[in-house]
N, C-alpha and C positions, 0 to 999 in steps of 0.2 A: 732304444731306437735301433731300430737295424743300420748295420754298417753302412751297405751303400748308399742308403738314404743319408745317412748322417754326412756323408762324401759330397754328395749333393748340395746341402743344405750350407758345408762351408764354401763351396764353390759360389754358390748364389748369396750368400754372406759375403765373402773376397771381393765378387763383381761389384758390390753396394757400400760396400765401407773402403775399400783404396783408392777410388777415386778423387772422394773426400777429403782422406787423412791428414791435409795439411787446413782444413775448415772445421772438422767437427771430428768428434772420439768415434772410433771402431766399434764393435761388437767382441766382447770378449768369451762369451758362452762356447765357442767354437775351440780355446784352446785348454790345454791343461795348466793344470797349479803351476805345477814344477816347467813350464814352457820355457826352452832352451831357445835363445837369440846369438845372431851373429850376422855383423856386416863387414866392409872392411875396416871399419875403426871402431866397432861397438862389440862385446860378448858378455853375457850373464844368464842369467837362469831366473825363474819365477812369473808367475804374473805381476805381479805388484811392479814389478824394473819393467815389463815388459808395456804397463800401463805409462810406466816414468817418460818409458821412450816416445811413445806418441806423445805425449803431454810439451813433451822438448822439442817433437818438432814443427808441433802447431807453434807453440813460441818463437822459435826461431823462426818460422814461415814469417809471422806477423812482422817482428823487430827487426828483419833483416831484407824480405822480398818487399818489392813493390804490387809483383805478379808472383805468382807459384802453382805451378801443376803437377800432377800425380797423371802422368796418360794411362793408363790402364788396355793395353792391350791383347791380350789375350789370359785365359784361366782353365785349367784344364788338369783334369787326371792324369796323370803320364805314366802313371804305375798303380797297383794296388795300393798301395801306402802312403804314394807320395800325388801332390795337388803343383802342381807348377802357374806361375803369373809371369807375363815378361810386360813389361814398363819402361817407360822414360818420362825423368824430371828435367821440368826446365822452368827456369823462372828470369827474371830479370831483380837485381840486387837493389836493394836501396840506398845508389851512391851515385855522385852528380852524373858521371861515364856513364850510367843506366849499363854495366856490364850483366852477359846473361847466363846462368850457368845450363848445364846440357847435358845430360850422361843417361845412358841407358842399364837396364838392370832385369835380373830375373829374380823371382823369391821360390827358394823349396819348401814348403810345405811337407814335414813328414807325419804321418799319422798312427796313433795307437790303436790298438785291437777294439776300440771302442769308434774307430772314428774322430777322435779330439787329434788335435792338432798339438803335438808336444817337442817341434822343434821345427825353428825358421832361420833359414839360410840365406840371406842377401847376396847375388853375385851381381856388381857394377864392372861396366864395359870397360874402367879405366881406374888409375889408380889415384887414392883421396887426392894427393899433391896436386893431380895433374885437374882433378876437380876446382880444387883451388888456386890454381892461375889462372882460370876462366873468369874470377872476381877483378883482376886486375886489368883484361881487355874492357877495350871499347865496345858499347852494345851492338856495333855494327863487325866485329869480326869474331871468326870463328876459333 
């Protein structure tokens, strides 16, 4: 498949599967074997951990949210190589306070001469901790 076609097609892959990702599994055809992850608390290599990871946070989603969303707001080329997504999650916990967590993020996307996608880069607006004090407010503060 020609490169930029293949650009394309993860772009329109990205739009249809991160929405999602905390309800139903991704599309993995779009990345490589060896696919390199990294957020601020998660790093490993492979697809098989990078399957692990979705799988863990459909789980989490269920066992721990009441609500949970994935906004997906924009997707986009921003270099030959690289595919950019900017997002924000926010859900509400599953604890009497209904506390709601909130944080916004971007993913890089880098891509091999093939078009596959062989390394993802999570960047959150804040850091895990401050993530998790958001579990301890009331669902009415910020």
């Amino acid at each position: 498949m020609e490169y930029q076609s293949q650009v394309e097609r993860n772009i329109e892959t990205l739009k249809k599967d991160l929405p999602t990702l905390f309800e139903k599994d991704i599309s993995y055809d779009i990345y490589t074997q060896d696919i390199y992850f990294q957020d601020p608390v998660n790093k490993f290599k492979t697809k098989f951990n990078y399957r692990i990871i979705f799988w863990t946070l459909r789980f989490h989603a269920r066992l721990f949210f009441t609500e949970i969303y994935f906004d997906l707001h924009d997707v986009n080329q921003s270099a030959e190589d690289i595919i950019l997504a900017k997002w924000t999650v926010r859900g509400v916990l599953r604890v009497p306070w209904k506390a709601k967590i909130f944080f916004n993020g971007y993913s890089t996307y880098k891509l091999n001469k093939n078009g596959l996608i062989y390394e993802h880069i999570d960047t959150w607006d804040r850091k895990p901790g401050e993530i998790l004090q958001q579990f301890f407010r009331k669902g009415g503060e910020s």
